[in-house]
N, C-alpha and C positions, 0 to 999 in steps of 0.2 A: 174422700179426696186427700194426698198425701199432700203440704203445704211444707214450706220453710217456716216456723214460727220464732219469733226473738219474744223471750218471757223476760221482762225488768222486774226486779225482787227486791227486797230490801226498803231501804228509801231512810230520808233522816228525821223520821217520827220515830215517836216510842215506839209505834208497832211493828218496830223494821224486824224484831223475833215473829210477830206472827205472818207476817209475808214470806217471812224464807219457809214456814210451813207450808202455808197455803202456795208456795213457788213450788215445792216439791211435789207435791202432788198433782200438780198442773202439768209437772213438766214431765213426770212418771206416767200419766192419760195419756199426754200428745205423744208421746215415743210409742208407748203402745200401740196406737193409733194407724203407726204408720210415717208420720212426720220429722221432719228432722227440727229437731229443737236446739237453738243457741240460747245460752241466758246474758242479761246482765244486771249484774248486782250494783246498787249504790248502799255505799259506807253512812253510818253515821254522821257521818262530817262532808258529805257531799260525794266523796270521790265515786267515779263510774267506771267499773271495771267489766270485761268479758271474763265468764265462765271460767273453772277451775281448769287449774294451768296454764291461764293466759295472765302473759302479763300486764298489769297494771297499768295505768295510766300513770305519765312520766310528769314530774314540773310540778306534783301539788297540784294540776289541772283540775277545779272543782267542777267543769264542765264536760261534756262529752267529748271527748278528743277524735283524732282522725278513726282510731281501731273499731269504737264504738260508732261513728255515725256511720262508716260506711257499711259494717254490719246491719244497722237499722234498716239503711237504705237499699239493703239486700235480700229483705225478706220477705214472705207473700204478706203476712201479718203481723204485727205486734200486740202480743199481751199482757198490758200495767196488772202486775198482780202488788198494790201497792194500795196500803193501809194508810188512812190520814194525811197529816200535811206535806207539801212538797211530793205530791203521785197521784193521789186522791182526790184533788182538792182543783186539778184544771190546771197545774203549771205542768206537768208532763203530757198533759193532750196538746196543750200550747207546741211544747214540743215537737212533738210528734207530726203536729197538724202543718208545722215547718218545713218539716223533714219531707212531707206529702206521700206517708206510708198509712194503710190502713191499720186500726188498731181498736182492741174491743172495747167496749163501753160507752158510758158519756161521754159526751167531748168537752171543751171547755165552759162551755155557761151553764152546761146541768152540772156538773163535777164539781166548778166552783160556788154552785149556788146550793146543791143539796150538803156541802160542808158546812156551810153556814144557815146554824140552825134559827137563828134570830129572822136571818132573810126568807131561808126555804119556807115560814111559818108565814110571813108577811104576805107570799108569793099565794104560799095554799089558802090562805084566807080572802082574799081577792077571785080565786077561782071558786070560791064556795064547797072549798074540803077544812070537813072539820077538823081542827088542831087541835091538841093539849095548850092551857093557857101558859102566858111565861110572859114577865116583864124580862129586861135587859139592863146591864148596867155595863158602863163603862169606863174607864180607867180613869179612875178619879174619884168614880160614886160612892157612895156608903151604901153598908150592905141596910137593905129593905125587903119585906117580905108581907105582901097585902093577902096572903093566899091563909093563913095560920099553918099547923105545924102537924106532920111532918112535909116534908119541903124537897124538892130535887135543887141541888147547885150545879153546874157544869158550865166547862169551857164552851162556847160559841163554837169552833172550830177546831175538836177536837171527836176522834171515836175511842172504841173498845171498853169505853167506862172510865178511860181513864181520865182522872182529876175529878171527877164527881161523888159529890157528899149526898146522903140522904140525912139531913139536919132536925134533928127534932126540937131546938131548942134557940133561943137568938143564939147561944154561945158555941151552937156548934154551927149554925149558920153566918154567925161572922168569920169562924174558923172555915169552913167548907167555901165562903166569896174569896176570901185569902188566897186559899189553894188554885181553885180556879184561875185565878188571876196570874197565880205563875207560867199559866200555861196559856194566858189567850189574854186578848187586853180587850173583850168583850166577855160577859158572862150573863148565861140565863138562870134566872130562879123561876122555878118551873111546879102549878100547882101539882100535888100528891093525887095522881086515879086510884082508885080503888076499883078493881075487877082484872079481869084477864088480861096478859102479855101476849100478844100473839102476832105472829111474825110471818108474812106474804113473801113469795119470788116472783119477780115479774120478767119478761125475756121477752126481745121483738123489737122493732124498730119502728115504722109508723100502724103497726096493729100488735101490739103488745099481749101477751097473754099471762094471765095471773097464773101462781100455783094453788095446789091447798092450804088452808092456812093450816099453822103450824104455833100450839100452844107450848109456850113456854113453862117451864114449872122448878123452881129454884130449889135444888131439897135442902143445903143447910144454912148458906145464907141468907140474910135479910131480904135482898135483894136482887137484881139482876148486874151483878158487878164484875169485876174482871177475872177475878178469881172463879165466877160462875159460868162465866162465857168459856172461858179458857182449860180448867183446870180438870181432870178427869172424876165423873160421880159427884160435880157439883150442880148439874143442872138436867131435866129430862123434857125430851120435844115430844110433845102427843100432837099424831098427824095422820086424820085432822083435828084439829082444836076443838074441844069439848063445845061447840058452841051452836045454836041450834040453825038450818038451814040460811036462814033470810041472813043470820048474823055473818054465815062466812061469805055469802053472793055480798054484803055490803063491804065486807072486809077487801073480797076482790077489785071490787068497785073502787073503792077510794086507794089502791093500792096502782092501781092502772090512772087512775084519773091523776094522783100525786105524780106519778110517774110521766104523764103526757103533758102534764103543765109546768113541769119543768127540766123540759127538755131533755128529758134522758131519753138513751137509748143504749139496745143490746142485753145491759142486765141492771137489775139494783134486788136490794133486800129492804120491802118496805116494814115497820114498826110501829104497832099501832098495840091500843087500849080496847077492849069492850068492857065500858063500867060497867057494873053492877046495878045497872037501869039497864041495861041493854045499847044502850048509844056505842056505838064506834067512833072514835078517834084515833088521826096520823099523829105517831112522834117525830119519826125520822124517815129520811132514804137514805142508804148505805147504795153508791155507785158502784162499790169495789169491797163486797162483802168475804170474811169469813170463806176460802175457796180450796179448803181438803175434803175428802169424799164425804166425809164423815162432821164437814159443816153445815149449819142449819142450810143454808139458801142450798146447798145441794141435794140435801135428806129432802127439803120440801118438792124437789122436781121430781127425785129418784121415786116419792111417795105420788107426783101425779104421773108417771110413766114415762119420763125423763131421765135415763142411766147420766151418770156423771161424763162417762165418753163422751155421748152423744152430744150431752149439753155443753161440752168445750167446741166441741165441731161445732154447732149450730151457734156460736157464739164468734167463733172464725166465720163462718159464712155470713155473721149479720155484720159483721166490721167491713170483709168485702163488700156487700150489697150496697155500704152505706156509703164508702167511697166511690165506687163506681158511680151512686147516682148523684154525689155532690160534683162530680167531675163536668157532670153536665150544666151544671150554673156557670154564669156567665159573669167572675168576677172582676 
């Protein structure tokens, strides 16, 4: 089905370089497809502008102005292809949900809630999905660390790796609470798993379907960092995950259960541990993953017979479905 799609890019996180990737790609599938695609980009600094050639938005206007909503307001669907804070995080579904246009992904209470990783942890422990431990600290506290060493630090409300320390030491774990700190006024210290990294796609709206899992494998870094995520021949996905049947049915398991108990819907990339006991454990949901052909959440569908095409369409048809059926509640 040929659709009018508006793809918003950019955004004012660090990650606004990996959105204009994963935008390009998105936007190269839908035209392929059939579709006609309008983009719009937000700067750095806020501003919101239409697609190459158009001009600007006039006054400094840090908001949507006339050109941008009425285009929003014009389209069969919108796609936040938008990494971390301000896109990712439930202030652009807010949006959006104003404007009363369909759009893919979580909406505001999953988007806002799998950003934060302190809460989404609270939330999954109450559901009875295992988590990786992590105290929290917050703007004020002294860095502490009851877990011994080596240690994860990271912003609360931040992705891509960025601002997180792997600390081995109190002095790099005062240094690593520091860092974190510039970038979030909550921060987790989070204990060290030792076993597998392996990484779920999940797709669907009230019956969700997992994909293969998909093992991570770091070849020259320490770690899984930005430079690993990003960087070409720094990282390889074996898919599926070397891991033995029961471990990836459990994988999916907790990948769909995280996913249904916190309200998402349409897509996320879950993140999870298989220690070396065997236990599975969730890190994260990523609402708004990583989204060139050649990113993990899409390798993992293309590997369970999911083309990238496809899975944009079926990602446009779960945003329609979703609006249509909220249409019918009676608010």
């Amino acid at each position: 089905m040929s659709r009018r799609i508006a793809v918003i890019l950019g955004g004012r996180s660090s990650e606004n370089p990996i959105s204009i990737a994963s935008a390009a790609s998105v936007v190269g599938a839908l035209e392929r497809g059939g579709n006609e695609v309008v983009t719009v980009q937000i700067d750095r600094e806020g501003h919101w502008q239409l697609g190459p050639g158009t001009k600007a938005i006039e006054s400094g206007d840090r908001l949507p102005g006339q050109e941008v909503a009425t285009t929003l307001s014009g389209v069969d669907v919108v796609f936040p292809v938008l990494h971390g804070p301000f896109g990712e995080d439930g202030t652009v579904q807010g949006l959006l949900e104003l404007a009363n246009v369909p759009y893919v992904g979580a909406g505001v209470l999953g988007s806002a809630l799998c950003m934060d990783k302190d809460v989404f942890k609270a939330v999954l422990r109450d559901a009875g999905v295992p988590v990786t431990e992590n105290i929290t600290l917050r703007l004020g506290d002294e860095a502490r660390n009851p877990f011994g060493y080596p240690v994860f630090v990271k912003p609360a409300r931040l992705g891509s790796s960025v601002g997180i320390t792997k600390a081995h030491s109190v002095s790099e774990l005062q240094e690593g609470v520091r860092l974190a700190f510039e970038h979030d006024e909550k921060v987790l210290v989070e204990r060290f798993v030792s076993g597998a990294e392996v990484e779920v796609g999940v797709l669907g709206n009230r019956k969700p379907i997992a994909s293969l899992p998909g093992e991570i494998v770091v070849t020259h870094n320490e770690w899984y960092d930005y430079e690993a995520k990003y960087d070409e021949g720094e990282m390889d996905l074996i898919v599926p995950a070397r891991l033995t049947e029961g471990q990836i049915e459990r994988a999916q398991e907790l990948a769909v259960r995280s996913f249904v108990a916190t309200e998402c819907e349409g897509m996320a990339r879950a993140d999870l541990f298989v220690r070396d006991d065997g236990e599975v454990l969730v890190n994260e949901l990523n609402t708004i993953p990583g989204f060139t052909s050649t990113s993990v959440y899409a390798r993992l569908f293309d590997a369970s017979g999911i083309g990238y095409a496809e899975l944009l369409e079926r990602l446009a048809d779960l945003a329609v479905e979703r609006f249509e059926r909220r249409r019918q509640l009676r608010f």
